[in-house]
Gaussian input, Z-matrix of N, CA and C with variables (Angstrom, degrees):
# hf/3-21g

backbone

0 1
 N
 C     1     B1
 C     2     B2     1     A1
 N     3     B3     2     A2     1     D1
 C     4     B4     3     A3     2     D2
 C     5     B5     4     A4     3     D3
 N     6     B6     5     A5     4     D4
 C     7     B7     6     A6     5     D5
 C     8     B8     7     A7     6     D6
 N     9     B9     8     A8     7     D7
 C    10    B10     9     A9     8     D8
 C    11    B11    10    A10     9     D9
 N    12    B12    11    A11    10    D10
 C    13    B13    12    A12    11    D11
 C    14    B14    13    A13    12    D12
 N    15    B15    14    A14    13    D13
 C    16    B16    15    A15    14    D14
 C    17    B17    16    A16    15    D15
 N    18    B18    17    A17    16    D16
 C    19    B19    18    A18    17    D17
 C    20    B20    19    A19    18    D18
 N    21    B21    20    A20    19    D19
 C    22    B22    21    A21    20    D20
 C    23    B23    22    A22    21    D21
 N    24    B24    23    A23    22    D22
 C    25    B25    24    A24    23    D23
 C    26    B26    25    A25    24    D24
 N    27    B27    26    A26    25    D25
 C    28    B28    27    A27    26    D26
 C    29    B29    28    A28    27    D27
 N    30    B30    29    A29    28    D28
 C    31    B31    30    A30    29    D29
 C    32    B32    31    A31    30    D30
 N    33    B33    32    A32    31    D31
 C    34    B34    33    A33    32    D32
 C    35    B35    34    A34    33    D33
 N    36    B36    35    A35    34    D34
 C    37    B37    36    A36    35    D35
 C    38    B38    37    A37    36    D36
 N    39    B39    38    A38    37    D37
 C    40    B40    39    A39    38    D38
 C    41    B41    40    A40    39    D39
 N    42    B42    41    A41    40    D40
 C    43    B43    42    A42    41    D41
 C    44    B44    43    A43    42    D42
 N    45    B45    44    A44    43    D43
 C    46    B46    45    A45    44    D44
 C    47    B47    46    A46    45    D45
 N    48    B48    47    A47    46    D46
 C    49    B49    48    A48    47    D47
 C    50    B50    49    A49    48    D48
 N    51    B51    50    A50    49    D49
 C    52    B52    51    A51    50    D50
 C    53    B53    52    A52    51    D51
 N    54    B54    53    A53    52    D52
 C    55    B55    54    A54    53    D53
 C    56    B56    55    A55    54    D54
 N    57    B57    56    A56    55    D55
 C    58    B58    57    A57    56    D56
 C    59    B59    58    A58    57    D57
 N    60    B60    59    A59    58    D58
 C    61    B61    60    A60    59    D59
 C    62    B62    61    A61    60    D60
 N    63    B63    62    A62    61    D61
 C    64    B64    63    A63    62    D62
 C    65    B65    64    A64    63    D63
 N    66    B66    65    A65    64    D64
 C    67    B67    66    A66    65    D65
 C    68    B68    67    A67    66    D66
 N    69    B69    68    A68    67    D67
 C    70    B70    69    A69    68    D68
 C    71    B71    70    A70    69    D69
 N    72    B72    71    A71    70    D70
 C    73    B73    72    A72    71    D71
 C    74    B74    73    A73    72    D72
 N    75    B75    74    A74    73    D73
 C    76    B76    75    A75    74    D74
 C    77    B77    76    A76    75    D75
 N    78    B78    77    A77    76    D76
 C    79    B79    78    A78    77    D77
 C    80    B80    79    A79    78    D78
 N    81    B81    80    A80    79    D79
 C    82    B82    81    A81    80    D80
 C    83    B83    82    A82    81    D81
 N    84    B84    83    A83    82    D82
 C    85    B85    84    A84    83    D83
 C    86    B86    85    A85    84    D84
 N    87    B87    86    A86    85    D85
 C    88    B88    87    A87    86    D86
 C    89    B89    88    A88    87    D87
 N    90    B90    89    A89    88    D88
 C    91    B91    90    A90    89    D89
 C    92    B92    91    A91    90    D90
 N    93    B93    92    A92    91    D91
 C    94    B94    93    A93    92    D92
 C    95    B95    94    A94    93    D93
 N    96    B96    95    A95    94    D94
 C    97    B97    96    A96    95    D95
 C    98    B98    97    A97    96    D96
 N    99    B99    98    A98    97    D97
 C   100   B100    99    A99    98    D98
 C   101   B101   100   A100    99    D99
 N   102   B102   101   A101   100   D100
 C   103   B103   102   A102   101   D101
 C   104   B104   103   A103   102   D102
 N   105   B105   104   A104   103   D103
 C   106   B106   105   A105   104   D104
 C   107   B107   106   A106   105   D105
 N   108   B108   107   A107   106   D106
 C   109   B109   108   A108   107   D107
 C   110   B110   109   A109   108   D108
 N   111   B111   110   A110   109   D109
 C   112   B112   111   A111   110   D110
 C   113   B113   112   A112   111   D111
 N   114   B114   113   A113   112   D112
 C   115   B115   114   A114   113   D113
 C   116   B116   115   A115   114   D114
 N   117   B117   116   A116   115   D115
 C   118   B118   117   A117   116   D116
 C   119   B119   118   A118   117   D117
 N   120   B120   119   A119   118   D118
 C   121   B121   120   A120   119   D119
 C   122   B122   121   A121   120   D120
 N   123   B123   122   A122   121   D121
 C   124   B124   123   A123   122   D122
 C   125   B125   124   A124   123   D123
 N   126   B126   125   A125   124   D124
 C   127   B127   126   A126   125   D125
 C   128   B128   127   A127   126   D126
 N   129   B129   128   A128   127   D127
 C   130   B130   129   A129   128   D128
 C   131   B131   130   A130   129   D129
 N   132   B132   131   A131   130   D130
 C   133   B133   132   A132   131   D131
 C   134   B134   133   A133   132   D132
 N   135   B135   134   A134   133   D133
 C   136   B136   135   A135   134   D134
 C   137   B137   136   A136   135   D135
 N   138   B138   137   A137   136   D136
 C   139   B139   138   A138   137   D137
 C   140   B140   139   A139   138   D138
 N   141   B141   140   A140   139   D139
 C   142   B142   141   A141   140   D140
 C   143   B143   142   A142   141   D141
 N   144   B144   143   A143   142   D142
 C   145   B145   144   A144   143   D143
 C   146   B146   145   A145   144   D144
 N   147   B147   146   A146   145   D145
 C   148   B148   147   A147   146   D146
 C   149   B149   148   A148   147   D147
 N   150   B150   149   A149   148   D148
 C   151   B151   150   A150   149   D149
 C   152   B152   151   A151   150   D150
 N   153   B153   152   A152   151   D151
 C   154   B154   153   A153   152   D152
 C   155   B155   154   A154   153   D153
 N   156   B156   155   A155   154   D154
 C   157   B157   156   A156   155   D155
 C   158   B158   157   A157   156   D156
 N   159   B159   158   A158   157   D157
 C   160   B160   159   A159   158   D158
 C   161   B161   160   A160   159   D159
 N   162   B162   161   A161   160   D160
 C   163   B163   162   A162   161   D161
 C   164   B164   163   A163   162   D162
 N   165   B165   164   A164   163   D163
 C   166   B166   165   A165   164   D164
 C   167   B167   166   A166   165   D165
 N   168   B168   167   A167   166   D166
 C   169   B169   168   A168   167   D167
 C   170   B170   169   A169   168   D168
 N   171   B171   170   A170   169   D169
 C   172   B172   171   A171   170   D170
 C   173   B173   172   A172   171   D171
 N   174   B174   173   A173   172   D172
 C   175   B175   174   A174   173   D173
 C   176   B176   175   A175   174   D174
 N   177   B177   176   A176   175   D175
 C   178   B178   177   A177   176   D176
 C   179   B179   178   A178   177   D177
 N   180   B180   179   A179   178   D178
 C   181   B181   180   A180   179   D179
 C   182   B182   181   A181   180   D180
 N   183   B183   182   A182   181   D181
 C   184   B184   183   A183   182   D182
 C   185   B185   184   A184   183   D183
 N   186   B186   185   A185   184   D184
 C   187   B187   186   A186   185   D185
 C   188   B188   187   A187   186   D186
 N   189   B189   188   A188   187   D187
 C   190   B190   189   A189   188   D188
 C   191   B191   190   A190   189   D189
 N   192   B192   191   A191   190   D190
 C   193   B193   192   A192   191   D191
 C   194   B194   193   A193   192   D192
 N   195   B195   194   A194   193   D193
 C   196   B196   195   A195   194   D194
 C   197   B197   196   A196   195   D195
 N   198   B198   197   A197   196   D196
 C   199   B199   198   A198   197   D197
 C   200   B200   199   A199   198   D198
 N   201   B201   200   A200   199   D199
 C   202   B202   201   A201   200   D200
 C   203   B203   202   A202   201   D201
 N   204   B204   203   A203   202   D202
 C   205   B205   204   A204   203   D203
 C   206   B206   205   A205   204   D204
 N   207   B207   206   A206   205   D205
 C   208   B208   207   A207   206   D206
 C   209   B209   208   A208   207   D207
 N   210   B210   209   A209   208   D208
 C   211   B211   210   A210   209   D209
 C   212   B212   211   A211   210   D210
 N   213   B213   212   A212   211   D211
 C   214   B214   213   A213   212   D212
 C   215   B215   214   A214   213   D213
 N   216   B216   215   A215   214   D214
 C   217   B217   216   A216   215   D215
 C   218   B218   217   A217   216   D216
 N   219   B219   218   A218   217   D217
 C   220   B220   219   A219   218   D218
 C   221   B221   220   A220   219   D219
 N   222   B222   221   A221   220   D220
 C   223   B223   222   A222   221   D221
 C   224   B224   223   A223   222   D222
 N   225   B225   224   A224   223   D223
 C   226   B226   225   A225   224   D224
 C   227   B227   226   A226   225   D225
 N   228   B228   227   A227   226   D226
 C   229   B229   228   A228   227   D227
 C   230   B230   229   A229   228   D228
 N   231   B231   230   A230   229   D229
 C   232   B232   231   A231   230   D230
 C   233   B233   232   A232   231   D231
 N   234   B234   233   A233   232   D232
 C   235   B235   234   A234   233   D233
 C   236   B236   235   A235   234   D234
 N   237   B237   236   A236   235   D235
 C   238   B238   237   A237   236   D236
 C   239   B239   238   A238   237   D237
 N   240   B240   239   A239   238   D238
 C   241   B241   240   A240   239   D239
 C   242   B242   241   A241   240   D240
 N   243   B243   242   A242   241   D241
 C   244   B244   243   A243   242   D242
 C   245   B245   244   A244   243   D243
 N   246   B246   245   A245   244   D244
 C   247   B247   246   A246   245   D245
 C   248   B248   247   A247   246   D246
 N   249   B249   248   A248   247   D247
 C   250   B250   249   A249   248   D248
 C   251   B251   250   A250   249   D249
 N   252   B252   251   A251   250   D250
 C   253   B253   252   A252   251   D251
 C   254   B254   253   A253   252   D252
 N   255   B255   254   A254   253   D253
 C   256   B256   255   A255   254   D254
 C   257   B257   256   A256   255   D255
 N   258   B258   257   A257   256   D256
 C   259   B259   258   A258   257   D257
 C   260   B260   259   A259   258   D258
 N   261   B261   260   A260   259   D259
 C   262   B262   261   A261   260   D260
 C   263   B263   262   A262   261   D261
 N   264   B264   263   A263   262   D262
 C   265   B265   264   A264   263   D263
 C   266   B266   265   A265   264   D264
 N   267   B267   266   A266   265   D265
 C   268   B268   267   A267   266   D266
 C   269   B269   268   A268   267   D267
 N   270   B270   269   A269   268   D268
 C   271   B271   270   A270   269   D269
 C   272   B272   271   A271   270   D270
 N   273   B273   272   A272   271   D271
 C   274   B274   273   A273   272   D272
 C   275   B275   274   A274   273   D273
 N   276   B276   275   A275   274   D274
 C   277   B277   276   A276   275   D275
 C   278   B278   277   A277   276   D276
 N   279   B279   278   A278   277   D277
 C   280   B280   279   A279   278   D278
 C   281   B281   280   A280   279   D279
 N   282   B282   281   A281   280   D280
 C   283   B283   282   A282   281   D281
 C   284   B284   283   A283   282   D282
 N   285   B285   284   A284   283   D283
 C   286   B286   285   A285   284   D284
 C   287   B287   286   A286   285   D285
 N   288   B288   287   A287   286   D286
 C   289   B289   288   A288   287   D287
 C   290   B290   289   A289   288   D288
 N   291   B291   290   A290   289   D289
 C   292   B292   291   A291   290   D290
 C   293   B293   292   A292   291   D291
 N   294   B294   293   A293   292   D292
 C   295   B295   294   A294   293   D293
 C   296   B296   295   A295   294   D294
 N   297   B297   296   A296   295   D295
 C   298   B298   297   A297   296   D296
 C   299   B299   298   A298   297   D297
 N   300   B300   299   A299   298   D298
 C   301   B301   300   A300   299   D299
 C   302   B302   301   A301   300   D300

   B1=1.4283
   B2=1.5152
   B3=1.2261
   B4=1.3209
   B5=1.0224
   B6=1.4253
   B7=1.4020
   B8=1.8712
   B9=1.1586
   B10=1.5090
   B11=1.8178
   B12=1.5204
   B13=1.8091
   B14=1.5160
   B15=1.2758
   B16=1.9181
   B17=1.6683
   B18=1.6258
   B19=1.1706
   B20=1.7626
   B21=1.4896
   B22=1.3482
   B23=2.2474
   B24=1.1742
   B25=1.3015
   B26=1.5621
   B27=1.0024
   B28=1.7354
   B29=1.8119
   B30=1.3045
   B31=1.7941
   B32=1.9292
   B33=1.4750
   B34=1.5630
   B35=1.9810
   B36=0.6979
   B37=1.4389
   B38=1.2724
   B39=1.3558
   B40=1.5357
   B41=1.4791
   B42=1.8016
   B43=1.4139
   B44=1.4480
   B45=1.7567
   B46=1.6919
   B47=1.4510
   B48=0.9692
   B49=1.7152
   B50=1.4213
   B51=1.2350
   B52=1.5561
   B53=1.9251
   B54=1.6252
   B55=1.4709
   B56=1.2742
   B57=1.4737
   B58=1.4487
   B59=1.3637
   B60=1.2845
   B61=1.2259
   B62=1.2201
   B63=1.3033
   B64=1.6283
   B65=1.3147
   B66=1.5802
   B67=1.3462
   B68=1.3397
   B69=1.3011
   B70=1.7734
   B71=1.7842
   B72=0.6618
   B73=1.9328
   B74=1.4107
   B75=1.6365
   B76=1.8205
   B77=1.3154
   B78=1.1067
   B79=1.4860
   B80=1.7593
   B81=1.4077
   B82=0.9986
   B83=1.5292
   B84=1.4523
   B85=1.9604
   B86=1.6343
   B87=1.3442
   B88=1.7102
   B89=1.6297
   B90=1.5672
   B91=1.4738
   B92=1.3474
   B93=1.4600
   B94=1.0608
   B95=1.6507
   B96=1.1129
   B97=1.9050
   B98=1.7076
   B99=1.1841
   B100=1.2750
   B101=1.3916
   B102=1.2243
   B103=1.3892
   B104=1.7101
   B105=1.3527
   B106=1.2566
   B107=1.5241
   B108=1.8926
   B109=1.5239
   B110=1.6068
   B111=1.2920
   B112=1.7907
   B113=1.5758
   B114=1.2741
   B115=1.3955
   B116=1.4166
   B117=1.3535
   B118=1.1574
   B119=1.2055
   B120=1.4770
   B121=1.6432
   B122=2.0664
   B123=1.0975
   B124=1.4605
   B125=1.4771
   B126=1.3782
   B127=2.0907
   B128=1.9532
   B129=1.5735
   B130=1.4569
   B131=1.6228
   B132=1.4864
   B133=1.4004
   B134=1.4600
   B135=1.2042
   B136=1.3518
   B137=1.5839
   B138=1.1449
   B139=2.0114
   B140=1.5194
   B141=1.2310
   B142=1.7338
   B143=1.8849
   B144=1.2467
   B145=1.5976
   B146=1.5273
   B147=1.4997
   B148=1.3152
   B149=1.4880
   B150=1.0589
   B151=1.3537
   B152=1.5577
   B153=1.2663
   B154=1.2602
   B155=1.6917
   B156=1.2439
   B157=1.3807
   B158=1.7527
   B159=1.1265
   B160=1.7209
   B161=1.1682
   B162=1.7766
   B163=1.3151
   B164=1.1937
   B165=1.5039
   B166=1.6236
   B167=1.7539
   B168=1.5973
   B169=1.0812
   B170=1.1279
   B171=1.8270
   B172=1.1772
   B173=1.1925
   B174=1.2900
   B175=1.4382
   B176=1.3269
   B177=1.0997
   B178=1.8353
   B179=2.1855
   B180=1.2945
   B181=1.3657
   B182=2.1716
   B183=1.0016
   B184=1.6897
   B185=1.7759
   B186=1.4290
   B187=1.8807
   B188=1.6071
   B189=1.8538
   B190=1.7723
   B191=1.4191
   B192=1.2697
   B193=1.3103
   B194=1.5157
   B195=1.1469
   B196=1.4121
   B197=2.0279
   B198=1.2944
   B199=1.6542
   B200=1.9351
   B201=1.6609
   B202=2.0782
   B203=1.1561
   B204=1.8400
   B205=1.6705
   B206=1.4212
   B207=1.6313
   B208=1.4791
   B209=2.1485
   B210=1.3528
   B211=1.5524
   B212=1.7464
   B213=1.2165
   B214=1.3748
   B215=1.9386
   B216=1.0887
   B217=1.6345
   B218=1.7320
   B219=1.4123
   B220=1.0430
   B221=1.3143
   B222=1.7973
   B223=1.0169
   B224=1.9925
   B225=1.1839
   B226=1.9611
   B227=1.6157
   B228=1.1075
   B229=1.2772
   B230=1.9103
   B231=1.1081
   B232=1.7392
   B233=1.6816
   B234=1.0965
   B235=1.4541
   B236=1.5501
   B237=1.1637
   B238=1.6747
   B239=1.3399
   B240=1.4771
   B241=1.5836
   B242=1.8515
   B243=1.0997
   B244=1.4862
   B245=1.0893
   B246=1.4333
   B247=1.6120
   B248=1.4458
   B249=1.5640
   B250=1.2695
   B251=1.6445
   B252=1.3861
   B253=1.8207
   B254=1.3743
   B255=1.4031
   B256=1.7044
   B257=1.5359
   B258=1.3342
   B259=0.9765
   B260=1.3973
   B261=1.3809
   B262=1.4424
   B263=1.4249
   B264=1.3450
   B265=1.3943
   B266=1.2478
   B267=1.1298
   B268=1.3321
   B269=1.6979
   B270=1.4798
   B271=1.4288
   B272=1.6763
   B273=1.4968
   B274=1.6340
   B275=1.4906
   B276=1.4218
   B277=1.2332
   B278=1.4872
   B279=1.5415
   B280=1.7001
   B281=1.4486
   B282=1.2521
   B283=1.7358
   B284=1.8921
   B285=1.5010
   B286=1.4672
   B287=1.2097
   B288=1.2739
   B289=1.6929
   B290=1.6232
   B291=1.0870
   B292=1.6009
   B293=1.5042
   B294=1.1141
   B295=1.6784
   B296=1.1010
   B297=1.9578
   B298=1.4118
   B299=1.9736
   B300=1.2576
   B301=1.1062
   B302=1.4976
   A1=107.88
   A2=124.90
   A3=142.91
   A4=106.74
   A5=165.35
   A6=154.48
   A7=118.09
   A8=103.84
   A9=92.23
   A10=93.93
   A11=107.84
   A12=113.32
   A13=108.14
   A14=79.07
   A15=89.43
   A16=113.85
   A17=99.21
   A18=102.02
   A19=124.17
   A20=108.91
   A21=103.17
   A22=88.92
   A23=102.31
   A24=93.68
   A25=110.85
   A26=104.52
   A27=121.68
   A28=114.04
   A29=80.73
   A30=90.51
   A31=96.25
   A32=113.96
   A33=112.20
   A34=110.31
   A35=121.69
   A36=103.59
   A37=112.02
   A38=146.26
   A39=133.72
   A40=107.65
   A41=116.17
   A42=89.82
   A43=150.59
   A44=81.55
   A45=105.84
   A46=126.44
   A47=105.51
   A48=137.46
   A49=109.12
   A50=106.93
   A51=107.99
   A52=134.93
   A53=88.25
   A54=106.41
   A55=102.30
   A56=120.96
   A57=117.40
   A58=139.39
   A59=159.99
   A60=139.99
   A61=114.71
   A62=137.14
   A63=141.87
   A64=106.37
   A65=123.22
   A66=127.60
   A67=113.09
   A68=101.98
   A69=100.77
   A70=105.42
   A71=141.99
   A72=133.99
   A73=83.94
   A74=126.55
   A75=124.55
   A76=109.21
   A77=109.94
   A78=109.85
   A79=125.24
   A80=102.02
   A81=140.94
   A82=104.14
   A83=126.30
   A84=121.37
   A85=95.27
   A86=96.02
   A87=115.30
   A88=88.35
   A89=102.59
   A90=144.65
   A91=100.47
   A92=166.06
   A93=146.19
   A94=121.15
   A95=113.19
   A96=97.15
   A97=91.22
   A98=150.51
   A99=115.98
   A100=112.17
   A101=131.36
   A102=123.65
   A103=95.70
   A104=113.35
   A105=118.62
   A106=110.63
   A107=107.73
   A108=99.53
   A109=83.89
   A110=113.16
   A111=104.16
   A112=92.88
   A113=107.72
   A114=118.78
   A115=128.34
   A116=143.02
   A117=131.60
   A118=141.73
   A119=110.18
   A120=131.01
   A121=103.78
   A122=94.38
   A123=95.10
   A124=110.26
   A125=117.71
   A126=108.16
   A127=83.47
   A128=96.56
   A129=123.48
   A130=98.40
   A131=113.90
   A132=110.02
   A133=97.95
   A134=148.86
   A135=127.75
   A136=139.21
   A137=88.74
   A138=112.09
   A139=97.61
   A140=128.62
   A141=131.65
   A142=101.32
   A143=94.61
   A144=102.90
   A145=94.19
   A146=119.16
   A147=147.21
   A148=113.51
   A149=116.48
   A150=123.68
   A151=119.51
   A152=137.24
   A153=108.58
   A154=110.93
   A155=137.78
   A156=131.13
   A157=118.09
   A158=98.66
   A159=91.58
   A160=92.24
   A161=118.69
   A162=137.80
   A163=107.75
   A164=143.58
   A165=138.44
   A166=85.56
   A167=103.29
   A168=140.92
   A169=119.33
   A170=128.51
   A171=132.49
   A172=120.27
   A173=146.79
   A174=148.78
   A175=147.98
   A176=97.52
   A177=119.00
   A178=99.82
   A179=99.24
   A180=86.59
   A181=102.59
   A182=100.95
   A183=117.98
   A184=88.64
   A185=115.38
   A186=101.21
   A187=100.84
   A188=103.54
   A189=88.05
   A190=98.29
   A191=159.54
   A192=132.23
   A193=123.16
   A194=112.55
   A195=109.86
   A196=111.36
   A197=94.32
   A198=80.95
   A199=97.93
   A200=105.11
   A201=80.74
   A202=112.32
   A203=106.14
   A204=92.19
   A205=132.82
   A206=95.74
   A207=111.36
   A208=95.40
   A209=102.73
   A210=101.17
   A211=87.78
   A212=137.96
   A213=125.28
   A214=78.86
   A215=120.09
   A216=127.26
   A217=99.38
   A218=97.54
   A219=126.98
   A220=130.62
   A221=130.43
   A222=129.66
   A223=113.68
   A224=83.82
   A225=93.11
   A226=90.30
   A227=123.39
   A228=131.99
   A229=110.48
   A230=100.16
   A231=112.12
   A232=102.80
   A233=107.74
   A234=122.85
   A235=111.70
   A236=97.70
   A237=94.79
   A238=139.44
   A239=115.23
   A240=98.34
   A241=132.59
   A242=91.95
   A243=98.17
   A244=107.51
   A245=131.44
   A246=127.76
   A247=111.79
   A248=125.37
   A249=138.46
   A250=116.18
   A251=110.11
   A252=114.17
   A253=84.69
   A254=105.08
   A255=115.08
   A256=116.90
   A257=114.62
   A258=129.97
   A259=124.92
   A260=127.55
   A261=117.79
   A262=125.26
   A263=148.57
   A264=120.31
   A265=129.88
   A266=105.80
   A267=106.99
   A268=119.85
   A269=118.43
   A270=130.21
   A271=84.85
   A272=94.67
   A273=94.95
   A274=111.38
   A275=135.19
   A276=153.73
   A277=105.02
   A278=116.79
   A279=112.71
   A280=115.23
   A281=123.83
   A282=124.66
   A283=90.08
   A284=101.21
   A285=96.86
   A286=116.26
   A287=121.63
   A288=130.79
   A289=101.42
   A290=114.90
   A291=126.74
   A292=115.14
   A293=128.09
   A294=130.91
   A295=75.23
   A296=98.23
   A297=128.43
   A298=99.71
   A299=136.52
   A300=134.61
   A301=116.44
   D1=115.85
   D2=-176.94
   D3=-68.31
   D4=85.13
   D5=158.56
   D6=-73.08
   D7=-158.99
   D8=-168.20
   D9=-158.91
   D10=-3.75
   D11=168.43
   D12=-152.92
   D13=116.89
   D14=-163.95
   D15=-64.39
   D16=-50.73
   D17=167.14
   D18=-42.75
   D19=-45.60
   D20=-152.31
   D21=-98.60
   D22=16.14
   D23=173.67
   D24=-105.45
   D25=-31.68
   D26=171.52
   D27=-59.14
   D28=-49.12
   D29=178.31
   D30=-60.21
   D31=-62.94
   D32=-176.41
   D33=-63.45
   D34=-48.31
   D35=175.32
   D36=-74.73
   D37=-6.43
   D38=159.80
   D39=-67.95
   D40=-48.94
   D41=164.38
   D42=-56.88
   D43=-36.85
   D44=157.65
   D45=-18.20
   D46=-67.49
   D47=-166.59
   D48=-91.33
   D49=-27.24
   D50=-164.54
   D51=64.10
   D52=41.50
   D53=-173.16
   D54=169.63
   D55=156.92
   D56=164.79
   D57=-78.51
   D58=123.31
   D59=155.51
   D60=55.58
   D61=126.67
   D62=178.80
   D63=-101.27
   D64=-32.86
   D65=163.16
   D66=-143.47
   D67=157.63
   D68=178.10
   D69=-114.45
   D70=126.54
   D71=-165.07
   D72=-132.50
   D73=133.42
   D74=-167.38
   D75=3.28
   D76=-114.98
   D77=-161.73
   D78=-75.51
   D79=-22.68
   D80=-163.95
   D81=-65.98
   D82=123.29
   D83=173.33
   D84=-130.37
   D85=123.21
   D86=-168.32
   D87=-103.76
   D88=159.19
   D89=-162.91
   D90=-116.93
   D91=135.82
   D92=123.42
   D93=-67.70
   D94=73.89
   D95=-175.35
   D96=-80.59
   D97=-28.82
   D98=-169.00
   D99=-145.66
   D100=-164.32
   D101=-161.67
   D102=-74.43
   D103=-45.24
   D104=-177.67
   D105=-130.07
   D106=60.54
   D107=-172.61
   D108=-141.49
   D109=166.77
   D110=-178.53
   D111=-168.37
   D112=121.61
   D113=156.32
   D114=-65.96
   D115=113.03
   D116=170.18
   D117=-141.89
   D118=123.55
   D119=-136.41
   D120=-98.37
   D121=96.61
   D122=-165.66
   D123=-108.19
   D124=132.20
   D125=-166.98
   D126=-107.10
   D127=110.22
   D128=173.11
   D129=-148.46
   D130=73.00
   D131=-162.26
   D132=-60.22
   D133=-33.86
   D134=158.52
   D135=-16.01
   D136=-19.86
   D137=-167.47
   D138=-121.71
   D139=4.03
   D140=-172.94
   D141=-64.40
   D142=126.85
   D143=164.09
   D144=87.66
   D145=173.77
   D146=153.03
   D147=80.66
   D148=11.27
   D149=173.20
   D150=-72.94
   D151=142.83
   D152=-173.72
   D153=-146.62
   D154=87.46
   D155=-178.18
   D156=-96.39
   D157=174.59
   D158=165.89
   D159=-150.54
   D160=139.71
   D161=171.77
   D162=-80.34
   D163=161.42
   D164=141.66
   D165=-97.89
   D166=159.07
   D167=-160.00
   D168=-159.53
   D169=122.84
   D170=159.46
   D171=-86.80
   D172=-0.32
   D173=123.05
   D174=-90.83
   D175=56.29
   D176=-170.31
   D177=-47.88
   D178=-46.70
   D179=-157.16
   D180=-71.71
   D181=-22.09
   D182=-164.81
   D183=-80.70
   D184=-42.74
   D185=-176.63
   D186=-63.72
   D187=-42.63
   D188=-168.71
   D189=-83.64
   D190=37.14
   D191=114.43
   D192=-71.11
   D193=-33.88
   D194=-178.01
   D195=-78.53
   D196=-19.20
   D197=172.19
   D198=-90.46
   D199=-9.86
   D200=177.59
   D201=-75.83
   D202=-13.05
   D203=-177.45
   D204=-77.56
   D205=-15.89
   D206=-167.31
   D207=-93.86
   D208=0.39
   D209=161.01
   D210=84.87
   D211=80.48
   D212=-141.60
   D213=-175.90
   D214=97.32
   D215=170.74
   D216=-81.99
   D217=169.68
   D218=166.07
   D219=-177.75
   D220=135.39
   D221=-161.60
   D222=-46.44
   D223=-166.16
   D224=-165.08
   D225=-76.61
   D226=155.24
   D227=-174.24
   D228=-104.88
   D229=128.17
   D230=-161.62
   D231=-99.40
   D232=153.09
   D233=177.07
   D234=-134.56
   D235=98.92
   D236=165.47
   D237=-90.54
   D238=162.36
   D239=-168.81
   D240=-52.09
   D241=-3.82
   D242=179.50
   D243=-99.01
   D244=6.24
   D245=175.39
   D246=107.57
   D247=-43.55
   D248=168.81
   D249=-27.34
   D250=112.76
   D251=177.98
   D252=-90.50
   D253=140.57
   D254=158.57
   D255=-150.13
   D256=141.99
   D257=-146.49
   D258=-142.00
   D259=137.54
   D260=-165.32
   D261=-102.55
   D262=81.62
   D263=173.82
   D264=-109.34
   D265=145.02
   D266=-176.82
   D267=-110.96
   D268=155.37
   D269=-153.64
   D270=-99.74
   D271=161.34
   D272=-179.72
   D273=-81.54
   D274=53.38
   D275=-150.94
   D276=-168.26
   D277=-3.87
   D278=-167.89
   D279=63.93
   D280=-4.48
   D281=178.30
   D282=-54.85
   D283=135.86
   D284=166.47
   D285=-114.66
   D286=132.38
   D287=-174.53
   D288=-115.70
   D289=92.05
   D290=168.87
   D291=-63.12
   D292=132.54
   D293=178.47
   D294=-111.38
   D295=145.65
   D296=172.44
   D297=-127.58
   D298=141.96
   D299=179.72
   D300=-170.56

């Protein structure tokens, strides 16, 4: 994820995630979402915005309280016919992080 303010991207993906950084490698602050999946939030404001993933999630409703507390929006939350909530947020960089649940 390309950002363009390191500070203020670190601050939003710790709430994000609900913790900080699992590793820092130079510039680089990694995410662990999966056994072999890694988020990584790199300030090369050249690369800011347009990134776009979607997580699946077994607690969709418990992340969006904890991102309303940290003041952290996100679009209207969708239900598709298969039951699947999905959901849009975006980083203050436009990076989009989709919840799947």
């Amino acid at each position: 994820m390309g950002v363009s303010d390191r500070a203020r991207a670190l601050e939003w993906y710790g709430a994000f995630f609900g913790r900080p950084a699992d590793e820092v490698i130079g510039e680089e602050h990694l995410w662990q979402i999966g056994e072999n999946a890694w988020i990584v939030v790199d300030h090369r404001g050249d690369r800011a915005g347009g990134a776009m993933v979607t997580l699946g999630v077994t607690d969709l409703d418990d992340i969006l309280a904890r991102l309303a507390a940290h003041g952290i929006e996100h679009e209207a939350v969708e239900t598709y016919p298969n039951g699947v909530r999905h959901v849009v947020v975006l980083d203050p960089d436009g990076n989009s992080l989709s919840l799947a649940g």
